[in-house]
C-alpha angles and dihedrals in degrees: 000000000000115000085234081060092053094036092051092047092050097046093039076053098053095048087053095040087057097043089056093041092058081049086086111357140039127169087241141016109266098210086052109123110198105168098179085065096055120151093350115163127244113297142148095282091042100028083194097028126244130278123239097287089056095250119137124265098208088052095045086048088047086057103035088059086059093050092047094050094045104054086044100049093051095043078052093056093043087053096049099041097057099028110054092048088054088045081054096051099050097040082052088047099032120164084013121107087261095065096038083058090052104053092033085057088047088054091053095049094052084043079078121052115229077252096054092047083051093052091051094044095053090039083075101019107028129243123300142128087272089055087050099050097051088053091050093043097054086043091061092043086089099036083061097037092054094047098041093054093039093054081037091053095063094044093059096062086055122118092228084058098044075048086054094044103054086038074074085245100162123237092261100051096049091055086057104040102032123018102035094059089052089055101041085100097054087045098046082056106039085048089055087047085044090050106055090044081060093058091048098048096044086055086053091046089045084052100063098038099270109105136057110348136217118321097021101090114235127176087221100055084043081069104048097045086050093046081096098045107051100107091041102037106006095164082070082070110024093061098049098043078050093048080050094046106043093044083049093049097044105052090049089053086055095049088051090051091046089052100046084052100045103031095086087198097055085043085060089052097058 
């Protein structure tokens, strides 16, 4: 096992493990306002030091992990959901008008940046972590749809699904039966890629205003608050752009190692 691999699972672990534990515990209350503690470094009783409203870092990061997984997860599964069925549709009906509406629908999506979509939606319902999740999670719709038909494309010209085929099993059941188990690996590793990007692009969401708002704690909105405070109190930064950079990494690193053990092609090479 490579030690990225490692290193992805046990940073990707630590994100989640932080995220359950403030489930149910943090060291302080996040909606806690001591003013008196303000900006204070790290030290024994705030092991990363307190913003400008006093509130714990480590606590606001606990939580914020929470906030960040969540909304990627679900914007993954929205993704997936909707995507790879569509994927599905236009590999079965490849070359016909089905398939040319789907791809042409995949093109106009990526025309709009997830921050662009989020822009749009708040624009009529307001900002908030809902709001988030559903740009992030049309934006994945043709992330999903182009993998799925792509790994869906090379499985059709293969002689098990001509077998298929002449045995009178319809379009559709073969694309259950047969095709989506022979693309669960490219989707298991495209979802871990998804995922980080969803992080990444809540924290940016969360940036500008349009995320999770006040007093739902986002790494993102930790950032911008601390934009003003760098030279002064630069730990109110540093920890949460970390927070932002090691669950990235790891989560990518995972997706690389997933890929390297379930692709077989990639196994013959080593």
């Amino acid at each position: 096992m490579r030690l990225s691999f490692v290193l992805g699972i046990a940073l990707s672990l630590a994100a989640l493990l932080a995220a359950a534990i403030s489930l149910v515990w943090t060291p302080h209350d996040v909606t806690a306002l001591t003013i008196a503690e303000r900006l204070e470094p790290p030290s024994p009783n705030h092991w990363l030091g307190t913003d400008h409203f006093g509130r714990d870092i480590g606590s606001m990061l606990m939580s914020g992990a929470q906030t960040s997984i969540a909304v990627a997860l679900v914007a993954v599964g929205i993704g997936m959901g909707l995507g790879v069925p569509l994927g599905l549709l236009a590999a079965a009906n490849r070359g016909s008008l089905i398939d040319e509406v789907v791809m042409r629908g995949n093109d106009l999506i990526f025309a709009f940046p997830s921050l662009v979509i989020a822009i749009l939606i708040t624009a009529v319902f307001g900002p908030s972590a809902v709001n988030a999740i559903l740009a992030i999670g049309i934006f994945n719709i043709p992330v999903f749809a182009r993998v799925t038909r792509g790994g869906a494309l090379s499985l059709w010209t293969l002689d098990f699904i001509r077998a298929a085929e002449v045995a009178g099993k319809r379009a559709a059941r073969i694309s259950v039966e047969h095709i989506l188990p022979n693309v669960t690996n490219l989707l298991i590793v495209q979802g871990t890629i998804q995922f980080s990007l969803g992080i990444l692009a809540e924290a940016g969401l969360s940036y500008v205003g349009l995320g999770a708002q006040p007093p739902t704690p986002s790494w993102g909105r930790m950032l911008a608050e601390a934009q003003t405070m760098v030279t002064l109190a630069p730990h109110v930064a540093i920890f949460p752009g970390l927070a932002i950079v090691f669950t990235v990494l790891g989560l990518n690193l995972l997706g690389d190692g997933l890929r390297d053990h379930l692709d077989p092609r990639l196994r013959r090479v080593r």
